[in-house]
N, C-alpha and C positions, 0 to 999 in steps of 0.2 A: 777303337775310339780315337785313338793318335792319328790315326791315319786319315778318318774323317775331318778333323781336326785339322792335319796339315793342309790336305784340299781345302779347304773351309780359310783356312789363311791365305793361302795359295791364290784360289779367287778373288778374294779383299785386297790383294795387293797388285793382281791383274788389274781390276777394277779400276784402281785409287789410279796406275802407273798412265790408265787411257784416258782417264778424267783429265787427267795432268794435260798430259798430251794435246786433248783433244781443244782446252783451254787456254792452254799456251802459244800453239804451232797452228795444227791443223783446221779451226777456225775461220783464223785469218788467209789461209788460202783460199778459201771461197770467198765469192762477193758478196758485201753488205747486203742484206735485205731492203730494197726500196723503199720506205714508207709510207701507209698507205694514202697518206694527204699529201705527198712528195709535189710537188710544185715545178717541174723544170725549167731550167734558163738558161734557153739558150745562147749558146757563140752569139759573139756579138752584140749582145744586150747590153744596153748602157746601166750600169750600174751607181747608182744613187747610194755614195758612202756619206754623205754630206764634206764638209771641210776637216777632214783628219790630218794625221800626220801621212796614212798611208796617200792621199793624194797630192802634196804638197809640190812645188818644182815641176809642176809639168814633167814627166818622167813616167813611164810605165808602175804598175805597183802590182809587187808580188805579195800574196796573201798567204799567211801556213796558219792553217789548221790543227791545232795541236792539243792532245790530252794527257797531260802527262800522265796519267795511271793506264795509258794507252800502251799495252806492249808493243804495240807496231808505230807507234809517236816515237816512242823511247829511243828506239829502233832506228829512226829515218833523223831524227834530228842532229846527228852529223852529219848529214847528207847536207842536211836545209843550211846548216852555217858554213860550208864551202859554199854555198850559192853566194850565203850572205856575204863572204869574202870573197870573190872572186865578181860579183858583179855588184856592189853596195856603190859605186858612183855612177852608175847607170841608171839604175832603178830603186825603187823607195820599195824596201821590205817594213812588213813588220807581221805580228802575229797573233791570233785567236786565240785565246786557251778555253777552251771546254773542258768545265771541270765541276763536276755534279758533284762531291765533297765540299764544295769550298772551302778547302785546306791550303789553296795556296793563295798570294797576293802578288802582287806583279813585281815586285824587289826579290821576293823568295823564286820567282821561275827566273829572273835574272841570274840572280847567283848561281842558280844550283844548274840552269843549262849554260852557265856565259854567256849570255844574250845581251847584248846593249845594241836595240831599236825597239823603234815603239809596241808593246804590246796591251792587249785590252779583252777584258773579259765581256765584250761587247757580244753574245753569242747571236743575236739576232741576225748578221753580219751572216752567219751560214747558210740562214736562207732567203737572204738577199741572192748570194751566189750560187744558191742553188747546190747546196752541201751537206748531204747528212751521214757521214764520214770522218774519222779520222785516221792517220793525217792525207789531209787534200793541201794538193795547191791549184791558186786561182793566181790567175796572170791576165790584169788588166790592163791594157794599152796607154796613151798620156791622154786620151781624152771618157776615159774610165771606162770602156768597152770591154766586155769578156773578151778575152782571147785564150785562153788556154782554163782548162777547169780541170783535174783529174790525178793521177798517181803519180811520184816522185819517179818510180823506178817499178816494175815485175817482180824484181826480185825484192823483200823486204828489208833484205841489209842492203840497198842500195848499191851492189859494188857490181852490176852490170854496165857497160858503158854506152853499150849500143841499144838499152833500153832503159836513157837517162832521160823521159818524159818531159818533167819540168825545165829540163836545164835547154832541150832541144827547141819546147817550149819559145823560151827567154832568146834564146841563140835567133830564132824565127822570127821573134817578131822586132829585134835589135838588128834584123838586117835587111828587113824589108816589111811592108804592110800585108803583104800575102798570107793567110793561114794554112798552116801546114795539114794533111789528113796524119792521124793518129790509128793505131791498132783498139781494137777495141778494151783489152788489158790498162790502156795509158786512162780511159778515162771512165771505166769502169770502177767504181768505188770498193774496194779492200779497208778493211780495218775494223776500226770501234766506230759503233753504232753513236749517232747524235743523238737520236730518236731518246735516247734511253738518259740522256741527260736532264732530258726536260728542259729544252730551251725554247719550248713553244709561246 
């Protein structure tokens, strides 16, 4: 009886350790599910944000896509505020929060990520740009054109250099109007699901 018993625990805690696993990590290595009303927008579509903060100065404008209960947001959002420091006088950042809770307020994702630029729980904004993912970045030109849509980085902690998407991105179009081709990884959608927000 002990012994059926220890198997019996043995498997429960197999169980519990792949759940975890499979929850936490492995997931997020495959690509988000498309949606099935998924809308595409293409490169180069002009994008209609109307008069925000993110278009202001004539200036390119980077969009992050962000869920804070998103392990893989959680995740990249060091990534996203080296961009925000290293290119914040060039280009007008600011950020989405997708947040199906509604537990947080734009002063509370301030603090709690250090963020000072404009952010908005405008979720509509994802599928203007044609995003049902978190986190994406979208990189519009100064005259509001898609130029980049897709993954920060391959890797989820962001620390590969030579597949830093967004920033290579930003680098592209801060040094010429030409669009760069992308691997399919860069702009294939990884993370948490939008769909599942309900920002329809």
């Amino acid at each position: 009886m002990n012994k059926i018993l220890t198997i019996g625990l043995l498997i429960a805690i197999s169980g519990l350790i792949a759940h975890l696993f499979w929850q936490n990590e492995l997931k997020y290595s495959l690509p988000t599910p498309i949606p099935v009303d998924y809308k595409n927008v293409p490169l180069g579509s002009y994008i209609n944000l109307g008069e925000t903060p993110t278009t202001q100065a004539d200036k390119p404008s980077f969009i992050h896509f962000f869920n804070p209960d998103c392990p893989c947001s959680r995740f990249n959002i060091k990534h996203f505020k080296e961009l925000v420091s290293k290119y914040h006088n060039q280009i007008n950042f600011s950020v989405i929060v997708i947040d199906k809770s509604n537990a947080y307020t734009i002063n509370a994702i301030r603090e709690k990520f250090d963020l000072n630029i404009p952010i908005s729980f405008d979720t509509s904004v994802a599928g203007i740009c044609g995003v049902y993912s978190t986190p994406q970045a979208v990189l519009l030109d100064s005259t509001q054109h898609l130029f980049f849509r897709g993954n920060y980085n391959k890797n989820r902690y962001c620390t590969m250099p030579n597949s830093n998407y967004a920033q290579m991105a930003i680098d592209s179009l801060l040094s010429g109007p030409m669009h760069i081709s992308f691997s399919p990884m860069a702009i294939k959608a990884y993370g948490c699901e939008i769909k599942a927000c309900n920002i329809q």
